[in-house]
N, CA, C and O atoms as CSV, one atom per row, in Angstrom:
chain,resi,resn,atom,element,x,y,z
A,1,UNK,N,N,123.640,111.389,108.775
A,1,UNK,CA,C,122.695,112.495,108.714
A,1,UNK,C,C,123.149,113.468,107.643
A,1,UNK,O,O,124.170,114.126,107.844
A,2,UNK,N,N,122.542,113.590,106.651
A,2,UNK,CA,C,122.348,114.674,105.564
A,2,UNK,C,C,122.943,116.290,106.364
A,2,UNK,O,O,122.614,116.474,107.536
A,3,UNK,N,N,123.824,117.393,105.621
A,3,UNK,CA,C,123.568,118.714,105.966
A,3,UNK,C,C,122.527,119.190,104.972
A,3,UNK,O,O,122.105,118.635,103.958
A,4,UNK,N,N,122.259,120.210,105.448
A,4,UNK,CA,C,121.447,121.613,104.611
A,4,UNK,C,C,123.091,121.848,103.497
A,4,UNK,O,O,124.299,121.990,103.685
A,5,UNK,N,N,122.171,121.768,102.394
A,5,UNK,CA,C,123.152,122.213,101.540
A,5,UNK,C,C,123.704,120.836,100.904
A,5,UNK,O,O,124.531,121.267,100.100
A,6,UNK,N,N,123.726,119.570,100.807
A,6,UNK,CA,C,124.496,118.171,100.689
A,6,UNK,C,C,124.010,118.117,98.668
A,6,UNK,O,O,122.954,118.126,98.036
A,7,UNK,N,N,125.235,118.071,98.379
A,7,UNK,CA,C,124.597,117.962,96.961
A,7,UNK,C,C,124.725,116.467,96.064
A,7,UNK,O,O,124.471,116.322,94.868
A,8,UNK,N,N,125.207,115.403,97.055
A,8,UNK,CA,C,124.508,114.438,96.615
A,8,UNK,C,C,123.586,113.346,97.575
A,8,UNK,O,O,123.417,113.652,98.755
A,9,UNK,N,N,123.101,112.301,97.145
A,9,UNK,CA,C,122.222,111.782,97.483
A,9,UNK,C,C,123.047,111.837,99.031
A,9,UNK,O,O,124.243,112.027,99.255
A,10,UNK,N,N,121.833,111.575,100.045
A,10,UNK,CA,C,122.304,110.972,101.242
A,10,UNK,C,C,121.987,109.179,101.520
A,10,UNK,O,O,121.075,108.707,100.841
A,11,UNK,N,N,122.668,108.301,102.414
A,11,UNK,CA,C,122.650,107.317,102.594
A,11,UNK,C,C,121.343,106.438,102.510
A,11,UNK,O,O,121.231,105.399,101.859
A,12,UNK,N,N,119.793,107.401,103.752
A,12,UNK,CA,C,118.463,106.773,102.807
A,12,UNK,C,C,118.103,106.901,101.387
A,12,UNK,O,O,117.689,105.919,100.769
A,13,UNK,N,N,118.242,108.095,100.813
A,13,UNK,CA,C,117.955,108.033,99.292
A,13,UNK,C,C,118.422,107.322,98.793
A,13,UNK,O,O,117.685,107.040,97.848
A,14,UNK,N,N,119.711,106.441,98.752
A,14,UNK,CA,C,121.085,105.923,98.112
A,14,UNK,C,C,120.414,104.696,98.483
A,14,UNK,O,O,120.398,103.866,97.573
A,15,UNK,N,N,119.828,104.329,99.619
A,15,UNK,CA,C,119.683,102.794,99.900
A,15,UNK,C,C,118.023,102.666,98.712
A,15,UNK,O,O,118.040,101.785,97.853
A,16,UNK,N,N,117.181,103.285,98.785
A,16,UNK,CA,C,116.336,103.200,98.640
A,16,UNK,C,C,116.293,103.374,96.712
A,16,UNK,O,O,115.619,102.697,95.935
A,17,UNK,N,N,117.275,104.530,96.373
A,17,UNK,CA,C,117.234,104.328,94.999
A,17,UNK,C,C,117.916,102.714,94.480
A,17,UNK,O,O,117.835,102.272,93.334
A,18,UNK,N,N,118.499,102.110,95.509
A,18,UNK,CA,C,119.486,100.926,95.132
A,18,UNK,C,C,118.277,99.512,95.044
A,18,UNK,O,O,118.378,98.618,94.203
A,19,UNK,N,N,117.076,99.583,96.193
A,19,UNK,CA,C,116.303,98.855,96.069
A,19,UNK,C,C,115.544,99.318,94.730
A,19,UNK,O,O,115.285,98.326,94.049
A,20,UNK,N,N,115.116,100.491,94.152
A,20,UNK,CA,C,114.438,100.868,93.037
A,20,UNK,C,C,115.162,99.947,92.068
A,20,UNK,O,O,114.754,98.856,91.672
A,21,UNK,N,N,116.428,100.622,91.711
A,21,UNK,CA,C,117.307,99.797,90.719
A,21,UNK,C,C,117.388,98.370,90.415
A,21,UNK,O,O,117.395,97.781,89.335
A,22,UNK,N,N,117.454,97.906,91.757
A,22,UNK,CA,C,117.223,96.450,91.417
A,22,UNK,C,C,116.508,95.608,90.985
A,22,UNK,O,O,116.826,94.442,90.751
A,23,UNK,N,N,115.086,96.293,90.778
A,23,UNK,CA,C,113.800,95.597,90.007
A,23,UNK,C,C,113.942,96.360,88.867
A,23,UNK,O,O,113.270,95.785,88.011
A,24,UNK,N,N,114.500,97.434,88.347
A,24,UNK,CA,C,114.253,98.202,87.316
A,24,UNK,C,C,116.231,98.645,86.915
A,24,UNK,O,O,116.689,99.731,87.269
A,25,UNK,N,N,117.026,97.681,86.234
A,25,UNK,CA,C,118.386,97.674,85.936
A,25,UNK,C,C,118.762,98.592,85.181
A,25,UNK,O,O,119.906,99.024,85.323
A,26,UNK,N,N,118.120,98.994,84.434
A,26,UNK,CA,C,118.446,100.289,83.617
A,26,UNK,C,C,118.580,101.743,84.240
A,26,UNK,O,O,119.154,102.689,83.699
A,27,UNK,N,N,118.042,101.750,85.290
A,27,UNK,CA,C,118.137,103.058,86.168
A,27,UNK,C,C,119.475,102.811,86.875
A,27,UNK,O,O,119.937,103.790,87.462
A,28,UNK,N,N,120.128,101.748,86.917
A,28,UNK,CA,C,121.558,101.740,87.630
A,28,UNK,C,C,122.798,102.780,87.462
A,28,UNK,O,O,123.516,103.379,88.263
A,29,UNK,N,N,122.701,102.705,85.855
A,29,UNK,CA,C,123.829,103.858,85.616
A,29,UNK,C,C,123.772,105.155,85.824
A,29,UNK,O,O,124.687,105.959,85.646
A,30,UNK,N,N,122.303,105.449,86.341
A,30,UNK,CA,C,122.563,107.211,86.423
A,30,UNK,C,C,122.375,107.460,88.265
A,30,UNK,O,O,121.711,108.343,88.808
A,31,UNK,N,N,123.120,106.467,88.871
A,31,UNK,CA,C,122.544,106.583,90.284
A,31,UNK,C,C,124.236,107.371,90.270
A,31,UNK,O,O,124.468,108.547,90.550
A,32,UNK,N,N,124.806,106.775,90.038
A,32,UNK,CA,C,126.317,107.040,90.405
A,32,UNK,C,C,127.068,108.594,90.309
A,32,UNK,O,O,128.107,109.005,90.825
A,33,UNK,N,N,125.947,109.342,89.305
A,33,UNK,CA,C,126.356,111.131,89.228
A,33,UNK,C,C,124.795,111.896,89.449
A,33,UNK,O,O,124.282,112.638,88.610
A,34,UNK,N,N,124.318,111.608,90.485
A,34,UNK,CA,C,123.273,112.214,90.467
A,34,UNK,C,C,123.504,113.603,91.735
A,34,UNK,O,O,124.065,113.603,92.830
A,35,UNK,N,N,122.901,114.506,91.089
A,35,UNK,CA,C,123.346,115.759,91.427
A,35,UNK,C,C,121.949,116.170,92.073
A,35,UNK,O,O,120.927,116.247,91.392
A,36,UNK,N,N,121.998,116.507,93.862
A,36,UNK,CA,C,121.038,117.116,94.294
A,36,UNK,C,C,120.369,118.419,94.063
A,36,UNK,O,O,121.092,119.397,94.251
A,37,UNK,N,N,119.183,118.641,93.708
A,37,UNK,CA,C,119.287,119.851,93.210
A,37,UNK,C,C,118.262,121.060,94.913
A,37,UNK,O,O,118.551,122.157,95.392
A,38,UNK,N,N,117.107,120.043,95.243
A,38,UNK,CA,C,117.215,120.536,96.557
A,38,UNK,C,C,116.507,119.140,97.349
A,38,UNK,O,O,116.442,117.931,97.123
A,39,UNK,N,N,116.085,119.985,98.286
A,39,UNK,CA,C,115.159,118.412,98.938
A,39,UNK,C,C,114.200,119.465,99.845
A,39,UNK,O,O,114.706,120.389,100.482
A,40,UNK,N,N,112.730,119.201,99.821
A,40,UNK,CA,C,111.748,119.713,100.562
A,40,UNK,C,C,110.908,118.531,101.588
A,40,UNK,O,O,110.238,117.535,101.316
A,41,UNK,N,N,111.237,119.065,102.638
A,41,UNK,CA,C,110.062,118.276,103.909
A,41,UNK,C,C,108.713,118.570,103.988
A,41,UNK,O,O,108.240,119.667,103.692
A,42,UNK,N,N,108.176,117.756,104.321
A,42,UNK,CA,C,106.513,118.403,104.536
A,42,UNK,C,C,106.100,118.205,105.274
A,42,UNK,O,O,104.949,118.610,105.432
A,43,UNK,N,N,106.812,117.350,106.374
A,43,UNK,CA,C,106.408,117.129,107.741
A,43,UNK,C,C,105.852,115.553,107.669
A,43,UNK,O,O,106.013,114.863,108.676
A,44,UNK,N,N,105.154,114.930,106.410
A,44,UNK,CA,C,104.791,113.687,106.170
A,44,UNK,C,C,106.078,113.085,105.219
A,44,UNK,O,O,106.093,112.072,104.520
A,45,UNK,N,N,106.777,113.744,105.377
A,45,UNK,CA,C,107.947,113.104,103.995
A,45,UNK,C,C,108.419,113.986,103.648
A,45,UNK,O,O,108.514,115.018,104.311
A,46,UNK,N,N,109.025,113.750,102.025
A,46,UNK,CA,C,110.185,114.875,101.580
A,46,UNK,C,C,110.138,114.497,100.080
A,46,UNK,O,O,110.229,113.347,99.652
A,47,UNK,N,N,110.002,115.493,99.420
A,47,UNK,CA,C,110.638,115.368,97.730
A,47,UNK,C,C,112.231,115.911,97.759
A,47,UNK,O,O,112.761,116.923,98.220
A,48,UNK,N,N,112.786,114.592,96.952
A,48,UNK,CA,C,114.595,115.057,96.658
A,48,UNK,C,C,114.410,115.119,95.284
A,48,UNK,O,O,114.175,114.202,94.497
A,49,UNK,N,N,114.610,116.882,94.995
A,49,UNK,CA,C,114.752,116.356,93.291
A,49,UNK,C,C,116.046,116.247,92.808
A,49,UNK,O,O,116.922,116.524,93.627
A,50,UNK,N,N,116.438,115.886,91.588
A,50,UNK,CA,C,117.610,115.550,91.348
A,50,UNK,C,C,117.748,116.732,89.794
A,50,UNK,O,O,116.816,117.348,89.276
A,51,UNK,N,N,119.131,116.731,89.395
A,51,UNK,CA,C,119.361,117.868,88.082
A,51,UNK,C,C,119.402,116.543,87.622
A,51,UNK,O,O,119.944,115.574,88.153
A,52,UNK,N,N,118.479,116.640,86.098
A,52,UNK,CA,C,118.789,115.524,85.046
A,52,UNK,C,C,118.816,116.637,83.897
A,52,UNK,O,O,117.973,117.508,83.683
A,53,UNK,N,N,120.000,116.377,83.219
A,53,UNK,CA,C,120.510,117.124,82.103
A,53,UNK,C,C,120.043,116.246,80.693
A,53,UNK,O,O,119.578,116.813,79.703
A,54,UNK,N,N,120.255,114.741,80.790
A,54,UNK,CA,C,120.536,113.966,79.789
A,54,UNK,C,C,119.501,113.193,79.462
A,54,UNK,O,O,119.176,112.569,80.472
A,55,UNK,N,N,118.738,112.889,78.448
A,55,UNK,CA,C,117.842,112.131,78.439
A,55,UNK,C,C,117.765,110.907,77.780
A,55,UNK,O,O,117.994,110.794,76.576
A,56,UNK,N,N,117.449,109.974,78.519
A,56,UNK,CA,C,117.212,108.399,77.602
A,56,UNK,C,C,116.130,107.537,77.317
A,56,UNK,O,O,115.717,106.909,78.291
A,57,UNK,N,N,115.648,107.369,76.400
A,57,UNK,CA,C,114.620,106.558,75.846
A,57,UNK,C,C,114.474,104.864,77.108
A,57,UNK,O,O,113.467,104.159,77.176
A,58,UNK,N,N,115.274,104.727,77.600
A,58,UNK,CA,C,115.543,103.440,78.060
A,58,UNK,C,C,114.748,103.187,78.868
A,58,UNK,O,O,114.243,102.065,78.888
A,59,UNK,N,N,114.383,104.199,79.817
A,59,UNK,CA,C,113.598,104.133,80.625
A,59,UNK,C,C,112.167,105.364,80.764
A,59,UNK,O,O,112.130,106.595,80.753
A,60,UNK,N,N,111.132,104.305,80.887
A,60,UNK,CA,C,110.025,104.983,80.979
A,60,UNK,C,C,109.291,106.100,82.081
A,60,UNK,O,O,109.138,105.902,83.287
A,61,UNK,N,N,108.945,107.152,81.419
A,61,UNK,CA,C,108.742,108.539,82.234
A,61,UNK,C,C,107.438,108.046,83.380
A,61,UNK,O,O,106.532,108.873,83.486
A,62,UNK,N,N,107.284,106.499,84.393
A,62,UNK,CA,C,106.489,105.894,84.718
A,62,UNK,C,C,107.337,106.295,86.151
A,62,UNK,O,O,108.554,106.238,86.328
A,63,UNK,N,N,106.069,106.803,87.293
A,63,UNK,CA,C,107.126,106.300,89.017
A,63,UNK,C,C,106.988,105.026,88.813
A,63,UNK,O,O,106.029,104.442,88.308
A,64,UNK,N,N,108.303,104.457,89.356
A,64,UNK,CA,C,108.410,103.522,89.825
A,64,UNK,C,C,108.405,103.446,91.772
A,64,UNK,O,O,108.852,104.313,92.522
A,65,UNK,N,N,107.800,102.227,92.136
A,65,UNK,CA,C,107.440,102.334,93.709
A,65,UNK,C,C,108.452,101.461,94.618
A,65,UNK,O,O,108.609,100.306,94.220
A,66,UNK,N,N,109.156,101.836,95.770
A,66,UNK,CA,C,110.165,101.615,96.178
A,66,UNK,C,C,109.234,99.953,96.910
A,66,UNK,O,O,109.962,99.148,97.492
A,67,UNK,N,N,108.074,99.706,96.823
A,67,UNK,CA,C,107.247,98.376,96.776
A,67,UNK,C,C,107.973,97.644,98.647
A,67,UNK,O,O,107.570,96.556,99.062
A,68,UNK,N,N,108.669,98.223,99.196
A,68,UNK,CA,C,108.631,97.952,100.489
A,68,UNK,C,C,108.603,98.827,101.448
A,68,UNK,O,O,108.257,99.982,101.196
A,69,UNK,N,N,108.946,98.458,102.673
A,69,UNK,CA,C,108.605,99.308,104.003
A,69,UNK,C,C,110.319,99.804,104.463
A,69,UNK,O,O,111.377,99.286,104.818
A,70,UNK,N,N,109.828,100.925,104.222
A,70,UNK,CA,C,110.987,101.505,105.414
A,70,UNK,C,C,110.917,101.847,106.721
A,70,UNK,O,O,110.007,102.641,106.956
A,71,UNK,N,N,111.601,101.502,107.697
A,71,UNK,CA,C,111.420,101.256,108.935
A,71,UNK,C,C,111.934,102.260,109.567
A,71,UNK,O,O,113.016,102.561,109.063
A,72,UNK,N,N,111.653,102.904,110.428
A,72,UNK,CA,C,111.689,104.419,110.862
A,72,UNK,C,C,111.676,104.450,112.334
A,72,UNK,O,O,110.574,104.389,112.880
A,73,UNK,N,N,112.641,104.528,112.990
A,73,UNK,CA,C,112.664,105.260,114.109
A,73,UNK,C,C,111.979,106.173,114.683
A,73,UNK,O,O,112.576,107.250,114.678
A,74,UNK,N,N,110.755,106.204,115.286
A,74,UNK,CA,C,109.631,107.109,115.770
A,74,UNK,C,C,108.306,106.966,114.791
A,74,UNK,O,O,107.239,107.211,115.355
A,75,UNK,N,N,108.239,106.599,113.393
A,75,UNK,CA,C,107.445,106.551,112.852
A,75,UNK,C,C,106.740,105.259,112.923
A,75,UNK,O,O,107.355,104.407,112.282
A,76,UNK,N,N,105.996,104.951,113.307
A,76,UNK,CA,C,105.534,103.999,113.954
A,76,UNK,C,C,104.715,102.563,112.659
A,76,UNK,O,O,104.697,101.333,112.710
A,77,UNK,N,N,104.111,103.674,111.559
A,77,UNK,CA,C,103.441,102.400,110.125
A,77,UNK,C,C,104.403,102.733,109.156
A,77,UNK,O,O,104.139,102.612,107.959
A,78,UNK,N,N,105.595,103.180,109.588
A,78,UNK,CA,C,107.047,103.188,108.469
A,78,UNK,C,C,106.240,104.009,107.311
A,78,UNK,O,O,105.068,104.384,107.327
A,79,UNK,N,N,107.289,104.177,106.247
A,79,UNK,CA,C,107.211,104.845,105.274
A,79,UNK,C,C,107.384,104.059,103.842
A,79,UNK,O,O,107.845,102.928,103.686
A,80,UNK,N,N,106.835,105.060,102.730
A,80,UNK,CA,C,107.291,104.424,101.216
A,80,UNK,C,C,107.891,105.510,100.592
A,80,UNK,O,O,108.395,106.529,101.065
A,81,UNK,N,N,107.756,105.129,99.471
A,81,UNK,CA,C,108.856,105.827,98.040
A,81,UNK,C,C,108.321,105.258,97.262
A,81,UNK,O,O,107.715,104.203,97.075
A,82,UNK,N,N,108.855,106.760,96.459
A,82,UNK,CA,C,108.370,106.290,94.686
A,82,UNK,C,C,109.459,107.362,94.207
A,82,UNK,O,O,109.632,108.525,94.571
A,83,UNK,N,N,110.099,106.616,93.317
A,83,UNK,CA,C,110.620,107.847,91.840
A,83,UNK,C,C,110.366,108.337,90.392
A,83,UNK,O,O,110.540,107.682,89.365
A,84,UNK,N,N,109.997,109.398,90.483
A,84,UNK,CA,C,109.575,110.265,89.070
A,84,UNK,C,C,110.927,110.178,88.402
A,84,UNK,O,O,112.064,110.444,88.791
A,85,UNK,N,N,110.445,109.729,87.295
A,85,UNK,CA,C,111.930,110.149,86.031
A,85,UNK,C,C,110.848,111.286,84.992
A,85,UNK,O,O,109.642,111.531,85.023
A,86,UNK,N,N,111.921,111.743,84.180
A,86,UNK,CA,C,111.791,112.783,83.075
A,86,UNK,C,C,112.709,112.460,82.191
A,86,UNK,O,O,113.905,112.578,82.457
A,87,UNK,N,N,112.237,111.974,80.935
A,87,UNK,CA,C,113.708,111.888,80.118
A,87,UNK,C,C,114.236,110.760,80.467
A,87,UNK,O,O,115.422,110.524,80.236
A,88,UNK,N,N,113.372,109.830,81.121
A,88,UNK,CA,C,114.263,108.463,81.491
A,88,UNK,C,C,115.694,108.360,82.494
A,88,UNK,O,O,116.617,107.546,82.498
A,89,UNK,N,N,115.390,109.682,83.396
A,89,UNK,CA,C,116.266,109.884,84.288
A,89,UNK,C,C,115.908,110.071,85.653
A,89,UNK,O,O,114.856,110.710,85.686
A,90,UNK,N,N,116.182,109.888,86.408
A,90,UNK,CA,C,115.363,110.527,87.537
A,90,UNK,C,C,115.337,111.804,88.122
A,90,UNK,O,O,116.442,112.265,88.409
A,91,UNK,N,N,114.383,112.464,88.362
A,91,UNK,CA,C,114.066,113.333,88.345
A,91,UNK,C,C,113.450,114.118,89.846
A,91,UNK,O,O,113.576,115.280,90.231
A,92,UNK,N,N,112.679,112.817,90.530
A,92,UNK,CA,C,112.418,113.432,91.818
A,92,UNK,C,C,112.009,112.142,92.748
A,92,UNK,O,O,111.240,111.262,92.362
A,93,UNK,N,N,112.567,112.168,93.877
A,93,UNK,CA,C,112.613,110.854,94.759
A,93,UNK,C,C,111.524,111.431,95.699
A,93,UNK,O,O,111.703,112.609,96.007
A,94,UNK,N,N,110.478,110.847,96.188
A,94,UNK,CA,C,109.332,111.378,97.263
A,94,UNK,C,C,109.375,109.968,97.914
A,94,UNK,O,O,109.307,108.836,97.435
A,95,UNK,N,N,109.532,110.517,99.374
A,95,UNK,CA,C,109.002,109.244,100.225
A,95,UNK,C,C,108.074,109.993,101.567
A,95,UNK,O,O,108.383,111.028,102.158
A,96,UNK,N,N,107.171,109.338,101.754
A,96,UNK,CA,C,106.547,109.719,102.774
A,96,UNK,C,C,105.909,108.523,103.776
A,96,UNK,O,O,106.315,107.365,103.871
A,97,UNK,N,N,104.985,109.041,104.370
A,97,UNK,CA,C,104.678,108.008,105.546
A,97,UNK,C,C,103.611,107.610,105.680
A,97,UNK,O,O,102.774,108.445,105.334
A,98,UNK,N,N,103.166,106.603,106.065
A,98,UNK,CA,C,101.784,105.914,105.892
A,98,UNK,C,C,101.336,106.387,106.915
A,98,UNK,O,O,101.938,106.834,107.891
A,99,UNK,N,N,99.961,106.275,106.661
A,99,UNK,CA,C,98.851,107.230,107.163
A,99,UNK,C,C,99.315,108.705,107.736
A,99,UNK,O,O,100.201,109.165,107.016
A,100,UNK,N,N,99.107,109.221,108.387
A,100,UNK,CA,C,99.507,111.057,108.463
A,100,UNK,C,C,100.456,111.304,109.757
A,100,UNK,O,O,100.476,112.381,110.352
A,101,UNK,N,N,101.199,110.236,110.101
A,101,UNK,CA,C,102.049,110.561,110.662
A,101,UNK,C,C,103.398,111.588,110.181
A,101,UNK,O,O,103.962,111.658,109.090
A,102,UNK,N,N,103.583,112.136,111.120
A,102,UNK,CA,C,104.901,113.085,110.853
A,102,UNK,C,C,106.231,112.345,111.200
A,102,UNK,O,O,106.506,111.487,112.038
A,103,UNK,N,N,107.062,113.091,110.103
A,103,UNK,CA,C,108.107,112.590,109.958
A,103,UNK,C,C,109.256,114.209,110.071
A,103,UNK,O,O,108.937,115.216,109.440
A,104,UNK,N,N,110.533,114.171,110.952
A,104,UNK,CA,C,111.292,115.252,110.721
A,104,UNK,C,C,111.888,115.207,110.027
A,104,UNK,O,O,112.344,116.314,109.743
A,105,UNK,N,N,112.356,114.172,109.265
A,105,UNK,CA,C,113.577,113.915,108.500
A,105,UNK,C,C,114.979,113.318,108.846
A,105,UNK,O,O,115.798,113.180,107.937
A,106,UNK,N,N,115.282,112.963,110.120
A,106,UNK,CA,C,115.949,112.354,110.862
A,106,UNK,C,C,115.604,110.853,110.202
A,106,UNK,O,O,114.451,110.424,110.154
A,107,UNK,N,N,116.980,109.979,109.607
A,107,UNK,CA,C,116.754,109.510,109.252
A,107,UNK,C,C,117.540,108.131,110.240
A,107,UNK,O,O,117.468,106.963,109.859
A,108,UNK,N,N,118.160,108.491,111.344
A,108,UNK,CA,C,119.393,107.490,111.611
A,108,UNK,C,C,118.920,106.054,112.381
A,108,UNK,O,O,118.240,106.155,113.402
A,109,UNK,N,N,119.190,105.092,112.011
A,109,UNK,CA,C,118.404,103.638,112.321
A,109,UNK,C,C,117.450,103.279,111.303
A,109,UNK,O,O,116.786,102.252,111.449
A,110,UNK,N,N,117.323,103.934,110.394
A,110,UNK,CA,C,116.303,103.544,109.284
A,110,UNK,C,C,116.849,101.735,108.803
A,110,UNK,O,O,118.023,101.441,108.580
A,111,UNK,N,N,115.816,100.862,108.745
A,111,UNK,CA,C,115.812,99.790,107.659
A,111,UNK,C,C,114.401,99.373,106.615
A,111,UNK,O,O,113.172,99.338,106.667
A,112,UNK,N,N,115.508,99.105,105.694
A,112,UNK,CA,C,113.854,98.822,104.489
A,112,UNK,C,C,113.816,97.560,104.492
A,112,UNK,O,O,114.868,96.927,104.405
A,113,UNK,N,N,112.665,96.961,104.586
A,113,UNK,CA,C,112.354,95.346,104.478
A,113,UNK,C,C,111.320,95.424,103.492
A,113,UNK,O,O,110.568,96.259,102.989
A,114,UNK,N,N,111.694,93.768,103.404
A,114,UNK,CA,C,110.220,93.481,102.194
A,114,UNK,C,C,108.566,93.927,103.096
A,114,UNK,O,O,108.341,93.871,104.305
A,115,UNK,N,N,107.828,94.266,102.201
A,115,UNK,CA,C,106.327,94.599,103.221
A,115,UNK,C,C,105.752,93.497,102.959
A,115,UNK,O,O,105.776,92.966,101.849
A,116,UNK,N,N,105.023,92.926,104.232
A,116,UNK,CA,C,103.828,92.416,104.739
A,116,UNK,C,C,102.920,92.259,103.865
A,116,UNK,O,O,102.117,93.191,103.922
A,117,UNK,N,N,102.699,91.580,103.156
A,117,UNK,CA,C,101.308,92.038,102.342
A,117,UNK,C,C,99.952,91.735,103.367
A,117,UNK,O,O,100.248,91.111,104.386
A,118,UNK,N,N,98.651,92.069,103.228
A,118,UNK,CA,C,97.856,91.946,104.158
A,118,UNK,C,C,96.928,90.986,103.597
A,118,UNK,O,O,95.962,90.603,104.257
């Protein structure tokens, strides 16, 4: 469980930027100093933005979509993700929850699996 105040990633962001990375390899190297800058709830999810100082051509200012299901303890149609880069860095991690269920932010028992396609 994350504190108020945690200035780097916590364990879901970390798992979930690691599934990002792995379809998209060039985002690997800047997972390792990424500096929290805050994180906001909305009751459906949360934006984590991150401080990006440095910028690289390498990667495109495109979200990329975390393209599976995260599995959620109380949340019943799980959740997704996507990450904003700026500068080819990342810039802001948003995950929220399918259809308008609420989410507190309690993250403990979380797993991400491949999704279902329908």
């Amino acid at each position: 469980m994350s504190r108020p105040g945690q200035l780097a990633p916590n364990e879901l962001e970390l798992a979930i930027l690691e599934r990002i990375a792995a379809k998209n390899p060039l985002l690997r190297p800047y997972l390792a100093d990424l500096h929290v800058l805050s994180r906001e709830f909305t009751g459906v999810g949360s934006y984590t933005n991150f401080r990006s100082d440095e910028s690289s051509a390498d990667i495109a200012d495109q979200p990329m979509s975390l393209g599976e299901l995260i599995v959620m303890p109380n949340v019943h149609n799980g959740m997704g993700a996507i990450l904003f880069c700026r500068g080819g860095r990342p810039k802001c991690l948003e995950m929220y929850t399918h259809g308008n269920e609420l989410w507190d932010g309690v993250f403990d028992g979380f797993v991400i699996q491949e999704a279902v396609p329908e």
